[in-house]
Every structure is written in C-alpha cells, then in structure tokens.
TIMI-2910 file (N, C-alpha, C, CB; in pm, 1 decimal, decimal comma, always signed):
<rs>
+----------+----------+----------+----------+----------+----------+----------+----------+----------+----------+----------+----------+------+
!      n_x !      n_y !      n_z !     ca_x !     ca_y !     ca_z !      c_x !      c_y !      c_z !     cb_x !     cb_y !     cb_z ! resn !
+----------+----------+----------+----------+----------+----------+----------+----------+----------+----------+----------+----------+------+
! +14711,6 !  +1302,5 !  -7296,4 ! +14802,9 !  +1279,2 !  -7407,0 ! +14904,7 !  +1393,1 !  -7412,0 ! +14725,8 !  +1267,3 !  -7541,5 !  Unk !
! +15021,6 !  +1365,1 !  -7385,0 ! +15120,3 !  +1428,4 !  -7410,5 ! +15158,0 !  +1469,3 !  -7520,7 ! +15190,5 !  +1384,5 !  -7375,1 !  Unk !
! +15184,6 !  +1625,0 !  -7567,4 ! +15235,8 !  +1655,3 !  -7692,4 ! +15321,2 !  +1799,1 !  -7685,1 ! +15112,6 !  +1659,1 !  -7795,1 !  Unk !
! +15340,6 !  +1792,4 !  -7835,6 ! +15489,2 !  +1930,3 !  -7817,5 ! +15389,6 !  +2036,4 !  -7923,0 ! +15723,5 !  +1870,4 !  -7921,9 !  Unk !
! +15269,6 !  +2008,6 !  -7934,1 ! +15210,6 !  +2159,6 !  -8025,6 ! +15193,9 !  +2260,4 !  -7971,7 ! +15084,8 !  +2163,5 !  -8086,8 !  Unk !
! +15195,7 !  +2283,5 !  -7857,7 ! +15205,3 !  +2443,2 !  -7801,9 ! +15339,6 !  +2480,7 !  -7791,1 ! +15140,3 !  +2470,7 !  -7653,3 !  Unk !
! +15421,3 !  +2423,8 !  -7764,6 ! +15528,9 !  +2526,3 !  -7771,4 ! +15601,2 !  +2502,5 !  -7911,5 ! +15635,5 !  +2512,5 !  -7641,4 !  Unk !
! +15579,7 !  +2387,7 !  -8025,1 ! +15650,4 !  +2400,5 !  -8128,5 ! +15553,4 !  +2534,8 !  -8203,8 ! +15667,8 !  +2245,6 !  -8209,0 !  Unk !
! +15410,5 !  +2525,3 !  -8176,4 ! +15335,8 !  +2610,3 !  -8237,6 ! +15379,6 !  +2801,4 !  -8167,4 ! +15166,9 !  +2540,5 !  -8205,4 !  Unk !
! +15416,9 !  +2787,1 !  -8057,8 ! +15497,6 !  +2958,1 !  -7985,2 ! +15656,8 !  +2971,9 !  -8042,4 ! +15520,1 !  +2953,4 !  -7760,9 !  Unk !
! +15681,5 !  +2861,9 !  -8091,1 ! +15790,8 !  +2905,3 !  -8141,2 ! +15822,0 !  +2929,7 !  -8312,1 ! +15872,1 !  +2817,1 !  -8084,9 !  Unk !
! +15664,8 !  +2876,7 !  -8350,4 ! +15650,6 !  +2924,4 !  -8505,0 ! +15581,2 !  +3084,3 !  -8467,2 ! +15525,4 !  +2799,4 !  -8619,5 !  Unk !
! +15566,3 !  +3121,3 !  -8352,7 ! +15548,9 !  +3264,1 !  -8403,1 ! +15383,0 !  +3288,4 !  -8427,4 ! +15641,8 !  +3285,8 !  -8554,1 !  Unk !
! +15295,7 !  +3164,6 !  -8418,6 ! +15167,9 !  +3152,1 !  -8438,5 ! +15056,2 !  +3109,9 !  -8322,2 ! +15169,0 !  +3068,3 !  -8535,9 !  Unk !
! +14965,2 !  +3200,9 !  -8384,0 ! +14873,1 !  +3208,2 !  -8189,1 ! +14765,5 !  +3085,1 !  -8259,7 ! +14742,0 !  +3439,0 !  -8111,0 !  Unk !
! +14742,0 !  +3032,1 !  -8162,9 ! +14568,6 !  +2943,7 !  -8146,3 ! +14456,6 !  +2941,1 !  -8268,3 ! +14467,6 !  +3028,9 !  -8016,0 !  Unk !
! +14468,6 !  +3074,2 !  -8245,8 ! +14354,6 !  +3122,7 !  -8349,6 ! +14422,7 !  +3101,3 !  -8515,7 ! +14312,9 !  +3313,4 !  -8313,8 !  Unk !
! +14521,4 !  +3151,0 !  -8532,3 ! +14594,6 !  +3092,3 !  -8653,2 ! +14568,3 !  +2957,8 !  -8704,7 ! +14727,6 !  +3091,2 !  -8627,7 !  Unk !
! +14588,6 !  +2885,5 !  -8637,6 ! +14643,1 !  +2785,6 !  -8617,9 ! +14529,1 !  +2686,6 !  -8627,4 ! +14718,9 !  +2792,5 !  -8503,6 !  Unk !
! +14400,5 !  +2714,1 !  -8560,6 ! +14262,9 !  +2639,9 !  -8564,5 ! +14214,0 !  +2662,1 !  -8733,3 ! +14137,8 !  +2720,0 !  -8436,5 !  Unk !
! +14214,6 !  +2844,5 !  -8750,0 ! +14155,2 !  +2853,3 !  -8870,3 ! +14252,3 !  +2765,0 !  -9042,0 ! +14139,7 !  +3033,5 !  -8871,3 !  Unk !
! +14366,2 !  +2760,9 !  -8999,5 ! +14458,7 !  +2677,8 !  -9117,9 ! +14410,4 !  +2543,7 !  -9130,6 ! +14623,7 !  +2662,8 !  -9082,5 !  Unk !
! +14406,2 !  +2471,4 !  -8980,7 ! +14336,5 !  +2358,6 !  -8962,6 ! +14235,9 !  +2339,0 !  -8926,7 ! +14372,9 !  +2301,0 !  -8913,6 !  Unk !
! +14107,5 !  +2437,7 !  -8963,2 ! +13987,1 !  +2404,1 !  -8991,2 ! +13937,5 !  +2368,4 !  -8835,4 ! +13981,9 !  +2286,8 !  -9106,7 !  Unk !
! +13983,9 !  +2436,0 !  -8749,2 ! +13898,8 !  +2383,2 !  -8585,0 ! +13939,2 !  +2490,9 !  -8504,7 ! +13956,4 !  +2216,5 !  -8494,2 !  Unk !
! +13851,9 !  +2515,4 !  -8425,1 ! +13777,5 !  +2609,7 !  -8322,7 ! +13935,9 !  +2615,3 !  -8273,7 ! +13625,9 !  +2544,5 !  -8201,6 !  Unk !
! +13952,6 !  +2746,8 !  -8190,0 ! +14047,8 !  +2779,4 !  -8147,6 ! +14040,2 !  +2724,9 !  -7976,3 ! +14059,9 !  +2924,2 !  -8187,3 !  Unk !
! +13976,3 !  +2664,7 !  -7954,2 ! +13907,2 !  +2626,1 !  -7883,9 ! +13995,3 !  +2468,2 !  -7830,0 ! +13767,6 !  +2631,6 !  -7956,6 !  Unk !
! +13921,4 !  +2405,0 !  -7974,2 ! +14016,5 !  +2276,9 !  -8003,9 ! +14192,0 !  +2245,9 !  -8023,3 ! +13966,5 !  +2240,6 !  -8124,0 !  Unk !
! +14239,7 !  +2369,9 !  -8027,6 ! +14359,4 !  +2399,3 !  -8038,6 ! +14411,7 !  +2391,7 !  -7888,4 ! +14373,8 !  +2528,3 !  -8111,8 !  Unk !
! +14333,3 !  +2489,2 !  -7791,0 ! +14368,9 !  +2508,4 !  -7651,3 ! +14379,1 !  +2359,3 !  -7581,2 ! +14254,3 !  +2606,1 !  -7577,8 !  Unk !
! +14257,8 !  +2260,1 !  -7666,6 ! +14224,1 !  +2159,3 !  -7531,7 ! +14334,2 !  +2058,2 !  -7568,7 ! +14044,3 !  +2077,4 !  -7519,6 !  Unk !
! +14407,6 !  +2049,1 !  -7743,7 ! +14483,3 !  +1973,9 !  -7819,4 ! +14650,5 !  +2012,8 !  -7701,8 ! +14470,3 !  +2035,8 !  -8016,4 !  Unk !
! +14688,8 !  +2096,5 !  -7701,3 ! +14757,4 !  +2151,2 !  -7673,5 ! +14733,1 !  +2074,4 !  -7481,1 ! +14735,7 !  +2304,6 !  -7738,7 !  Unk !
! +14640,4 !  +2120,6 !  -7384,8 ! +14662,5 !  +2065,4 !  -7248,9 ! +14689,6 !  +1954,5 !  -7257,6 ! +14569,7 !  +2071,4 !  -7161,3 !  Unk !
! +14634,7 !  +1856,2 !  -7391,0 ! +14634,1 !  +1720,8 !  -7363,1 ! +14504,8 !  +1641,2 !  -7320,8 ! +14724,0 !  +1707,9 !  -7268,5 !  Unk !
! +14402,4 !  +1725,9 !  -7344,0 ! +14241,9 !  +1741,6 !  -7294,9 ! +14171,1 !  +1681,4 !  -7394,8 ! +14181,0 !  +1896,7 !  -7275,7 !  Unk !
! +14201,7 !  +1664,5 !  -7512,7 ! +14125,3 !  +1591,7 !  -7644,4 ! +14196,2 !  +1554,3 !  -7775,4 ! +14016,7 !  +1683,2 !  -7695,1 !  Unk !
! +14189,3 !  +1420,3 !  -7798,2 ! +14247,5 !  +1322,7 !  -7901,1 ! +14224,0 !  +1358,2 !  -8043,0 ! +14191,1 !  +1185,7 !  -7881,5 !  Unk !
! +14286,2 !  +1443,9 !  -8089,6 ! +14235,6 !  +1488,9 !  -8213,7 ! +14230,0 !  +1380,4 !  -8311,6 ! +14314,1 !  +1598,1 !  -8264,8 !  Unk !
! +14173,7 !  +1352,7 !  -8417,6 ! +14177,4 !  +1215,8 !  -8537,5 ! +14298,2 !  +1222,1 !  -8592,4 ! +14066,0 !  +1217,8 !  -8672,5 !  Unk !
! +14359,4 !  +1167,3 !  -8659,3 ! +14487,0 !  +1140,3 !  -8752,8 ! +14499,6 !  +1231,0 !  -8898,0 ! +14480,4 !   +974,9 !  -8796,7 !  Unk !
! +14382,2 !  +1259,0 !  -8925,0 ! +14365,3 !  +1377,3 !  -9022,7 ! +14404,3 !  +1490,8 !  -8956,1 ! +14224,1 !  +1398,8 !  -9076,2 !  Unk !
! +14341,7 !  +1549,9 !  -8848,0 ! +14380,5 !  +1667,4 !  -8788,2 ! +14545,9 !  +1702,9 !  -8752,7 ! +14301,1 !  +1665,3 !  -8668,0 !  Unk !
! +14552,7 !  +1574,7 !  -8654,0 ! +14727,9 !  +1558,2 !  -8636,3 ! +14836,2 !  +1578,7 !  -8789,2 ! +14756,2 !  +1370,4 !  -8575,1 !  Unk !
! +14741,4 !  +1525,5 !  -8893,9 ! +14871,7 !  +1513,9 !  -8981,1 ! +14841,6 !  +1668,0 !  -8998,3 ! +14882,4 !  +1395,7 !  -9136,2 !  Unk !
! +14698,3 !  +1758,0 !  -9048,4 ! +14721,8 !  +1939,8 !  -9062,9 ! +14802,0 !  +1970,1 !  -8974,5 ! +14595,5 !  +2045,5 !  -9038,1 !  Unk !
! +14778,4 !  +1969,2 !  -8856,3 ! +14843,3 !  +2045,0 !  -8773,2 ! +15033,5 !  +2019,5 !  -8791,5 ! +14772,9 !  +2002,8 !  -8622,4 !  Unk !
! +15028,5 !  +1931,9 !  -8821,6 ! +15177,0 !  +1855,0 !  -8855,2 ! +15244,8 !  +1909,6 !  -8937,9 ! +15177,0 !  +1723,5 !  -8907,3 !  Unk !
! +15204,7 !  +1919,7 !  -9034,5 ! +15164,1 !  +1994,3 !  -9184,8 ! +15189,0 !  +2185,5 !  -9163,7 ! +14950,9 !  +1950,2 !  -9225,5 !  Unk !
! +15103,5 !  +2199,2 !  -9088,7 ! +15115,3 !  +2397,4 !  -9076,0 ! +15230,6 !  +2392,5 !  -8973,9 ! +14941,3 !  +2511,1 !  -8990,4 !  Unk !
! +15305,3 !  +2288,3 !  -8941,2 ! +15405,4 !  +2368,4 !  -8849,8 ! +15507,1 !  +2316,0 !  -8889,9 ! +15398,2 !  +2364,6 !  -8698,1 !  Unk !
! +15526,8 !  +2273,2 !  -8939,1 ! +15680,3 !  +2180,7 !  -9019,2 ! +15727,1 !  +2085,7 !  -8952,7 ! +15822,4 !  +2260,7 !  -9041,0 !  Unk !
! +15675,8 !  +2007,5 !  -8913,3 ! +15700,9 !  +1891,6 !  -8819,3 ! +15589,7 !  +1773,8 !  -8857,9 ! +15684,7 !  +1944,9 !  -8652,8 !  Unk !
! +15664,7 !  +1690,3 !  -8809,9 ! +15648,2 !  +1489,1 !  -8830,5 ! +15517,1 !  +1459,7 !  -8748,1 ! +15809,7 !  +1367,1 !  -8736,0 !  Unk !
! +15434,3 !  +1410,4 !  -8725,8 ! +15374,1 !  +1364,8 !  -8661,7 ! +15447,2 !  +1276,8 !  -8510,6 ! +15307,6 !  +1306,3 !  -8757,2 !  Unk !
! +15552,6 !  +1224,1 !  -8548,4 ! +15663,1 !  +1168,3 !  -8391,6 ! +15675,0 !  +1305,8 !  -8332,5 ! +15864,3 !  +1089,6 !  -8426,9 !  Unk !
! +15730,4 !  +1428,1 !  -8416,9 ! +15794,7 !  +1552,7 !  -8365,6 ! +15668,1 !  +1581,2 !  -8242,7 ! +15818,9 !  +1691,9 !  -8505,4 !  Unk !
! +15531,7 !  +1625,4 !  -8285,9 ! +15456,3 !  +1674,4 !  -8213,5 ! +15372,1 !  +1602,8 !  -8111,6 ! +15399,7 !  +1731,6 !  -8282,9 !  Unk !
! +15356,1 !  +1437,0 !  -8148,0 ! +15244,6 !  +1321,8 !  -8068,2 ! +15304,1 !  +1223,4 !  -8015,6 ! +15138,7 !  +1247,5 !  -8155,3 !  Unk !
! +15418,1 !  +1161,1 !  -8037,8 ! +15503,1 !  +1064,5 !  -8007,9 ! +15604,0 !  +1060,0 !  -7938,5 ! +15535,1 !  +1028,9 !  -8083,1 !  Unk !
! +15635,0 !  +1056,7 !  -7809,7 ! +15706,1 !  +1025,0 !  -7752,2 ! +15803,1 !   +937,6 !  -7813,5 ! +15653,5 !   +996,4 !  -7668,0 !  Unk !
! +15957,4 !   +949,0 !  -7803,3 ! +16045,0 !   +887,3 !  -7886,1 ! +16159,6 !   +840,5 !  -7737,3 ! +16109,0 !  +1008,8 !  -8031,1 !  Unk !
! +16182,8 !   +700,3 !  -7725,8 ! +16280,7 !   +695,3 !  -7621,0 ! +16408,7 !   +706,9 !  -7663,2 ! +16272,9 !   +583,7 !  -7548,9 !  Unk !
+----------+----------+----------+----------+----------+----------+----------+----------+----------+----------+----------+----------+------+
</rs>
C-alpha cells in the first residue's frame, strides 16, 4: 500500500516515535505503516491524519 506518511510526517518535523505515541501505536507500527508493510484500520488512518494536518486522500489515496 502506497502512502505519503513518511515524508508528510519528515516534513512536520516529527520522528516515528512521536508520532506512534500521539497515535497510540508502537513505533514500530509507524515504520511498517510508512514501507507500506501493514494496513492500518480507518481509525488509525483518520489519527494519523489528524496529528499531521492532512485528509485521509492527502496521505492513503492515490488521486489521478
């Protein structure tokens, strides 16, 4: 799964670990969210959406 949270998340200035503990998951889960390695739920997507100022399209959705 393709997504833009690692680099919208390096360009908020905020590491992994930030970023897991705001949204409640292992920094861990952040790394594998980020390769594209694991489907986070729609709750998670919208936090993470949420702590970085961006749409859910901005960070998970491919837009043609």
């Amino acid at each position: 799964m393709k997504n833009n949270v690692k680099i919208t998340r390096m360009n908020a200035s905020i590491t992994q670990e930030q970023l897991a503990k705001r949204t409640g998951v292992t920094r861990q889960t952040i790394g594998l969210i980020e390769k594209g390695e694991y489907n986070p739920s729609l709750q998670l997507c919208v936090a993470i959406a949420k702590e970085l100022n961006k749409t859910l399209d901005d960070l998970f959705w491919e837009v043609d």
